[in-house]
C-alpha positions in Angstrom: 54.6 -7.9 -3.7 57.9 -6.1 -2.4 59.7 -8.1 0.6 61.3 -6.4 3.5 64.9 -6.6 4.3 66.0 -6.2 8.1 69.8 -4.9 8.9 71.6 -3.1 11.3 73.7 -0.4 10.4 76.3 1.6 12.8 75.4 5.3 13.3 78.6 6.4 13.7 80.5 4.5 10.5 77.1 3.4 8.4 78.6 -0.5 8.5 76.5 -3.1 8.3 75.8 -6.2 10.1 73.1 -9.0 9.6 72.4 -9.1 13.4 72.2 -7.2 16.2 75.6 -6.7 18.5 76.6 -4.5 21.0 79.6 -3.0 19.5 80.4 -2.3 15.7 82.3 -4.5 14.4 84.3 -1.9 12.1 84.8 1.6 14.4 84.5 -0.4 17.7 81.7 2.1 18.9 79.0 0.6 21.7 75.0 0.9 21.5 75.6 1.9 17.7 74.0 -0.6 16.0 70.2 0.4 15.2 67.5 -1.8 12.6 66.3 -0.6 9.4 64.0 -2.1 7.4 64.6 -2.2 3.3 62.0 -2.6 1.3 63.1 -3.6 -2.3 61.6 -2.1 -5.1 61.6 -1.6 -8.9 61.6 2.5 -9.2 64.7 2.6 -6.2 67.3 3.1 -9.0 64.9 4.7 -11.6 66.5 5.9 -14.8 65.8 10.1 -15.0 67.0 10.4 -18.5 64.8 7.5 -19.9 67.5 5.3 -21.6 70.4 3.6 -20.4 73.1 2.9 -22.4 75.6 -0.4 -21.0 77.4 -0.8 -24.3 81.2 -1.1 -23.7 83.3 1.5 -25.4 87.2 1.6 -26.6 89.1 4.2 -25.0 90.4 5.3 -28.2 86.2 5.8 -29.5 85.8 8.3 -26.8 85.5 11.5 -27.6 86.8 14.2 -25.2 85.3 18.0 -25.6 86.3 21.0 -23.4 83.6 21.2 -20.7 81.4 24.3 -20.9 81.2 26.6 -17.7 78.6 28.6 -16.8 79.5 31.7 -14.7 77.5 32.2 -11.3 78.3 35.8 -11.5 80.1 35.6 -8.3 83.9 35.8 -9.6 85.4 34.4 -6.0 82.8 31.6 -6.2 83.9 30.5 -9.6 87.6 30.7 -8.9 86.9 28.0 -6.1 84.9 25.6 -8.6 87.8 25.8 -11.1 86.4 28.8 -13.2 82.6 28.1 -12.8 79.7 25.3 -12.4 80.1 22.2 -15.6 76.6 20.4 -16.6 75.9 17.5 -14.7 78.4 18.1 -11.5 77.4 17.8 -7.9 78.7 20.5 -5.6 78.6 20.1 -1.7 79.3 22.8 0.1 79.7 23.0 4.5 80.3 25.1 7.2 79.0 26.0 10.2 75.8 27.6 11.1 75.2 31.1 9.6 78.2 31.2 8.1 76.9 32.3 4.6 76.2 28.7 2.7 72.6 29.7 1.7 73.3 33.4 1.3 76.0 32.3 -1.7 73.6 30.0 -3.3 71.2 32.1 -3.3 73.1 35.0 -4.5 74.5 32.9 -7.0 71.1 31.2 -8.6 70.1 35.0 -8.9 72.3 35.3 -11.8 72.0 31.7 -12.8 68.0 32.2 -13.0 68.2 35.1 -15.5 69.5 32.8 -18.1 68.6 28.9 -16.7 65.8 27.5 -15.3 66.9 27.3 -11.6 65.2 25.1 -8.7 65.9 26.2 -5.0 64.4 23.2 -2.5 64.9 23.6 0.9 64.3 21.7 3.8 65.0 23.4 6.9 63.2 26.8 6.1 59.5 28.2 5.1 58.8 29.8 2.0 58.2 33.3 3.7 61.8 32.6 5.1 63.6 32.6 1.6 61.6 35.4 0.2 62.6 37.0 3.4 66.3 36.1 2.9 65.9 37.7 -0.9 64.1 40.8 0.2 67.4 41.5 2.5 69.7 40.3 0.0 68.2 42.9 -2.8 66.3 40.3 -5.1 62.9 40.7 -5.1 62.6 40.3 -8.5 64.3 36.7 -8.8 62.8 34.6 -11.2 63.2 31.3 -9.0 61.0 28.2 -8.6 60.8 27.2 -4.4 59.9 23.9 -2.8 59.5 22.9 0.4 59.6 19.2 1.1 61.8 16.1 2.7 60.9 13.2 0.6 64.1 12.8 -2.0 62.1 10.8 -4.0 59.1 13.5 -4.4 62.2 15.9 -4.8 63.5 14.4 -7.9 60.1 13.3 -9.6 59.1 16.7 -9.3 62.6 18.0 -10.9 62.6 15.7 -13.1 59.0 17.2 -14.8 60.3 20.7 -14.1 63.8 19.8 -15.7 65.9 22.9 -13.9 69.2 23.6 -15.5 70.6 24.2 -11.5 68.8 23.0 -8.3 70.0 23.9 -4.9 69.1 21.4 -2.0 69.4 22.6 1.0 70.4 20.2 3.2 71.4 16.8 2.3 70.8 16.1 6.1 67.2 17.2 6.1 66.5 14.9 3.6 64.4 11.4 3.8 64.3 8.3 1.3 61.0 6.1 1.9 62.8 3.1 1.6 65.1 3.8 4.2 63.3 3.3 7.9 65.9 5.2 9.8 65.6 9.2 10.9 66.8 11.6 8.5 70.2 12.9 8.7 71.4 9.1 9.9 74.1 8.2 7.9 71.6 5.7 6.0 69.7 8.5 4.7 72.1 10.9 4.1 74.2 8.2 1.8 71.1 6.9 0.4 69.5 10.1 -0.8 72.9 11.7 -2.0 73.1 8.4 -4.3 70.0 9.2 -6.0 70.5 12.8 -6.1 74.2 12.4 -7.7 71.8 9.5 -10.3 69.4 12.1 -10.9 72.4 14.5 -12.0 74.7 12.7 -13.8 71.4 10.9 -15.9 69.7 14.3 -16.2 72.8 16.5 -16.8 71.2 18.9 -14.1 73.9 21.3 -11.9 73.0 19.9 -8.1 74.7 22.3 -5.3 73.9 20.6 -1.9 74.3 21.9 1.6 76.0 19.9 4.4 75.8 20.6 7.9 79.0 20.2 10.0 79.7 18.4 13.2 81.4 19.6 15.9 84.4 18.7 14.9 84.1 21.0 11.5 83.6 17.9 9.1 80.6 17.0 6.8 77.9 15.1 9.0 76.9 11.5 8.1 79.2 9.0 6.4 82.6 9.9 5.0 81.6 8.2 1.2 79.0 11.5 1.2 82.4 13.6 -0.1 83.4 10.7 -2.5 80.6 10.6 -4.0 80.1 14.6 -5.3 82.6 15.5 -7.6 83.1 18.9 -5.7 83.9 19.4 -2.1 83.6 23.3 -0.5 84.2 24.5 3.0 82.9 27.8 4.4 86.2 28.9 6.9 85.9 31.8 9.6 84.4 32.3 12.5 80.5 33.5 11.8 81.1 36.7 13.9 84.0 37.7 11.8 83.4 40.0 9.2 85.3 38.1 6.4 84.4 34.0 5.0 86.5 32.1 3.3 85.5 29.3 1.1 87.9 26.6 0.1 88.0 23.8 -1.9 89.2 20.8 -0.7 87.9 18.3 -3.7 87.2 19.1 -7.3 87.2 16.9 -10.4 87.1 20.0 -12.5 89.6 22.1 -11.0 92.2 22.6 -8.5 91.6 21.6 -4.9 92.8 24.6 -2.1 91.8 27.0 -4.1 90.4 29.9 -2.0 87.9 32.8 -2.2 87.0 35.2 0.0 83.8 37.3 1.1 83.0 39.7 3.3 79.7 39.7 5.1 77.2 42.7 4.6 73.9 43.1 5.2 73.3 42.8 1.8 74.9 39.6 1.7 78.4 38.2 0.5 80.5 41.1 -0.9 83.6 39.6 -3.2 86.9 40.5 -2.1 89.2 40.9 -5.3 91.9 41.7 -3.5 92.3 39.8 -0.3 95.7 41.2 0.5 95.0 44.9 1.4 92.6 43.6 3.6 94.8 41.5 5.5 97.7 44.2 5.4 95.8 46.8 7.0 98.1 47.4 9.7 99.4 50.6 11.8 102.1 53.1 11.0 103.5 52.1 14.0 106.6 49.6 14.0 106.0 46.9 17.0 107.6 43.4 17.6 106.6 40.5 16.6 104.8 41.5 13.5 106.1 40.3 10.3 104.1 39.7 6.5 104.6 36.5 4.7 103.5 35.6 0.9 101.1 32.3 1.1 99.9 30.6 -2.0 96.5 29.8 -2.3 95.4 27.8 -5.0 96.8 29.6 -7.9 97.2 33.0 -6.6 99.6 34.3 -3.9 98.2 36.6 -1.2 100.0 38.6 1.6 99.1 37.7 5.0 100.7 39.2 8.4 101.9 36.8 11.4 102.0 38.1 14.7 104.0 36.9 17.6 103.6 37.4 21.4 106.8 36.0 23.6 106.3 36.6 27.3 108.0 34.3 30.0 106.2 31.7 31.4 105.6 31.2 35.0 104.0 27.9 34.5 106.1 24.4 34.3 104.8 23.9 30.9 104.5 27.4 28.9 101.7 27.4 26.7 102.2 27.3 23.0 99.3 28.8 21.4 98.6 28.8 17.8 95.7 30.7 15.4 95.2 29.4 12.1 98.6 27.8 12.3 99.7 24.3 13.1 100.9 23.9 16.7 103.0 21.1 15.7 104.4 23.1 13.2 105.5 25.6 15.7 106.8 23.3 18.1 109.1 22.3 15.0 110.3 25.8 14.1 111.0 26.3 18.3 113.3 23.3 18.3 115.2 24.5 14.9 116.0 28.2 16.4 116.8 26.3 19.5 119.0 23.6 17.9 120.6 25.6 15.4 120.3 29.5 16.5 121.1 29.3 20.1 117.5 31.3 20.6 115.6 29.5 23.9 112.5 29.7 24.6 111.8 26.5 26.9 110.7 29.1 29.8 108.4 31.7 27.7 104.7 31.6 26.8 104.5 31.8 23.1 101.2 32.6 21.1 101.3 32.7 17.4 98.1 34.1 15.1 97.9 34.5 11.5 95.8 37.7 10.8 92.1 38.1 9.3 91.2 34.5 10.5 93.3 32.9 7.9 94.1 29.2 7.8 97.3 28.6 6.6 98.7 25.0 6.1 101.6 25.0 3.5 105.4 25.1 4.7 106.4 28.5 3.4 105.5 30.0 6.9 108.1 28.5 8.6 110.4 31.4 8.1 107.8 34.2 8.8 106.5 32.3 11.8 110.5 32.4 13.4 111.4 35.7 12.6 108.5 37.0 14.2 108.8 35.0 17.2 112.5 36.0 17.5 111.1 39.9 16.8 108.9 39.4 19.8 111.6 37.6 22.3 114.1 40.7 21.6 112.0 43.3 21.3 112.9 44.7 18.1 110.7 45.4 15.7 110.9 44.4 11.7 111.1 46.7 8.8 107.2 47.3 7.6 108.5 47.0 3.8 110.1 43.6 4.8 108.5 40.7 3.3 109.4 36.7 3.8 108.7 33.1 2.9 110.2 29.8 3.2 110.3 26.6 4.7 112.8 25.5 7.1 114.3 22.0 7.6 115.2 20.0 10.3 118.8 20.9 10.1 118.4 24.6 9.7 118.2 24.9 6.0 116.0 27.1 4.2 114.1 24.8 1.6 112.1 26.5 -1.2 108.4 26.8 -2.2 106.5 26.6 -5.1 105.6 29.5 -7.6 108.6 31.6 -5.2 108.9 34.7 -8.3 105.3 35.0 -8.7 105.3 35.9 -4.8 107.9 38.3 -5.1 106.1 40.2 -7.8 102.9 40.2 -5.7 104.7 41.7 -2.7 106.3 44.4 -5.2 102.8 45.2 -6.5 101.8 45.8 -3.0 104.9 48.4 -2.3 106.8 45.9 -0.3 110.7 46.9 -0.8 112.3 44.2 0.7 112.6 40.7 0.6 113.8 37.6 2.3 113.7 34.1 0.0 115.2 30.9 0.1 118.2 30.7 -2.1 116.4 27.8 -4.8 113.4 30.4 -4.9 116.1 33.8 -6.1 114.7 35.0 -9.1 117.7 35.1 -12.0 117.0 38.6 -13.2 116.3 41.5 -10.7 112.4 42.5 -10.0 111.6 46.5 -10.4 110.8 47.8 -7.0 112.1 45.3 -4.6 115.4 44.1 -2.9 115.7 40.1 -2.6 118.2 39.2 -0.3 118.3 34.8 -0.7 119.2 32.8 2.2 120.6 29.4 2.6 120.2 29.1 5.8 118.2 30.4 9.2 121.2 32.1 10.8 121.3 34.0 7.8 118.1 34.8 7.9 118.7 36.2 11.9 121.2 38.5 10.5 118.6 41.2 10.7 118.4 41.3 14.3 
């Protein structure tokens, strides 16, 4: 007979605690602390694959083959996972609400069905609700197996007699263990059923992509081990009533992490964009301030982005500092730098700063776009639209260098750019068809175009 086990675990950082108490222990939260009961049982850690091998193995015994991908048929998609889905991985993919995380896995089990047995279980929606979503989508004729239930562990036993190559469960959250007393989507359940479900996987060899929801805050719901426990970590960017998504990936243990796709929404679902950079460049003929266009690097490709700045003085005591898809401490850095060591003030004007097309950008080699177009804006005089820059600029005014600086150079020649402006460590050594690089050393020199 199976004997109950009574804890209390916080909802807010899944510790436990033997006995009640009004504040956690570990995150300090009050009222956070609520009883489950665990029953213990044999089948709680079943064995999927049937055997279990404990032998211990030399290091030099193992063997190490090149693991197989398997194309989803969605090229943006497999650049993020690091050239496509491996046997046996668990992908967790999150983002906000309508965003596009079940229109991508469905798109992309359409062409992992033709060839693999594919599973699609989903908790949050009716039956009617995905054909529905297919119908829209253009795949009517998608050779698919659907289920509709909660219960992890009748999830798996019925996977495990089906034995799909990929299954989709969509959400992690929506998801209930029966030996777990606690609602689902508690961080209880959510770390208990992801355990099982990464089990199931790894024993099975069976491709798991599972759907997070987010918080408020834009992170994973339930416990932080959730994303240490998948081997691959995606995040849906853009605001939902923007046209464009961008998926990122932040973990991968087969790949690169911040690599980046991008999609465009369509009624017929997510349209790939192969060429993110003439989508973000498509500005006006007309010249105007404060716009400049910067080379990012993304992953393993460079794309062109444009950064606009608005300067306007400030009748407030503290002007605003306003930044889109830019760190605001990263601006406040570049302001004191053109104030320190460029005698350009700006302690009495209003400055708002947005990178185009909804674009996150988080590496250093926007320092140098992000000044020259605030100092465009402040005097009114408009940059060159074949001018293209990138850099990173140092406390004392120096110009520091990126990584991967000629490939960027030979992007922005590709895209007719004419001229450009490049830390001195980042010159390439023999000249590039098409453009003008002019290196700089150090911000003032940079200013010289002004």
């Amino acid at each position: 007979m199976s004997k109950s086990k009574h804890n209390y675990v916080c909802t807010e950082c899944g510790a436990s605690s033997p006995k009640w108490a009004g504040q956690c222990s570990e995150c300090q939260a009050w009222n956070t602390l609520t009883e489950i009961v665990i029953k213990s049982s044999k089948d709680r850690f079943q064995n999927y694959s049937g055997e279990l091998d404990t032998a211990l193995v030399n290091l030099n015994q193992v063997e190490v083959t090149a693991e197989a991908r398997i194309k989803t048929g969605l090229d943006e998609l497999d650049r993020v996972l690091g050239g496509g889905l491996v046997a046996g991985s668990v992908i967790l993919i999150g983002g906000d609400p309508g965003i596009g995380k079940s229109t991508v896995l469905l798109q992309a089990l359409a062409s992992l069905s033709s060839t693999h047995k594919a599973l699609y279980v989903t908790g949050e929606e009716s039956l009617q609700q995905v054909k529905l979503r297919a119908q829209r989508l253009g795949l009517e004729q998608l050779n698919l197996n659907l289920l509709t239930e909660t219960n992890i562990e009748t999830i798996l036993d019925i996977a495990q007699k089906d034995k799909p190559a990929f299954m989709v469960l969509d959400s992690i959250q929506t998801v209930y263990a029966q030996e777990v007393q606690s609602a689902p989507g508690s961080v209880t359940q959510v770390r208990e059923t992801a355990a099982q479900v990464v089990r199931f996987a790894k024993q099975t060899n069976t491709t798991v992509l599972l759907v997070g929801h987010v918080t408020k805050d834009g992170t994973i719901a339930g416990p932080r081990v959730l994303e240490h426990m998948v081997d691959t970590v995606l995040y849906f960017e853009g605001d939902p009533d923007h046209k464009f998504r961008m998926l990122r990936a932040v973990k991968n243990r087969f790949g690169a992490v911040n690599e980046l796709g991008i999609f465009a929404m369509t009624d017929k679902g997510l349209k790939e964009i192969n060429n993110p950079s003439a989508i973000f460049l498509s500005r006006g003929d007309a010249k105007v301030p404060g716009s400049i266009v910067m080379v990012t690097w993304e992953g393993s490709r460079p794309m062109l982005i444009e950064i606009q700045a608005l300067v306007d003085e400030s009748n407030l005591g503290n002007p605003r500092r306003v930044t889109v898809g830019l760190d605001q401490n990263r601006l406040a850095l570049i302001l004191a730098v053109l104030n320190r060591h460029a005698g350009i003030f700006t302690h009495n004007q209003d400055i708002f700063v947005n990178v185009v097309g909804g674009v996150k950008v988080t590496e250093t080699g926007v320092d140098l776009a992000a000044a020259l177009a605030v100092v465009s804006s402040l005097k009114n005089k408009p940059l060159p639209k074949d001018l293209v820059v990138f850099g990173e600029i140092g406390l004392s005014g120096e110009i520091r260098p990126v990584q991967s600086g000629q490939d960027r150079i030979k992007e922005a020649a590709k895209l007719g750019f004419t001229t450009a402006i490049v830390p001195a460590a980042n010159a390439p050594k023999k000249p590039i068809a098409g453009i003008t690089v002019k290196s700089v050393q150090k911000l003032s020199e940079a200013l010289d175009i002004f």
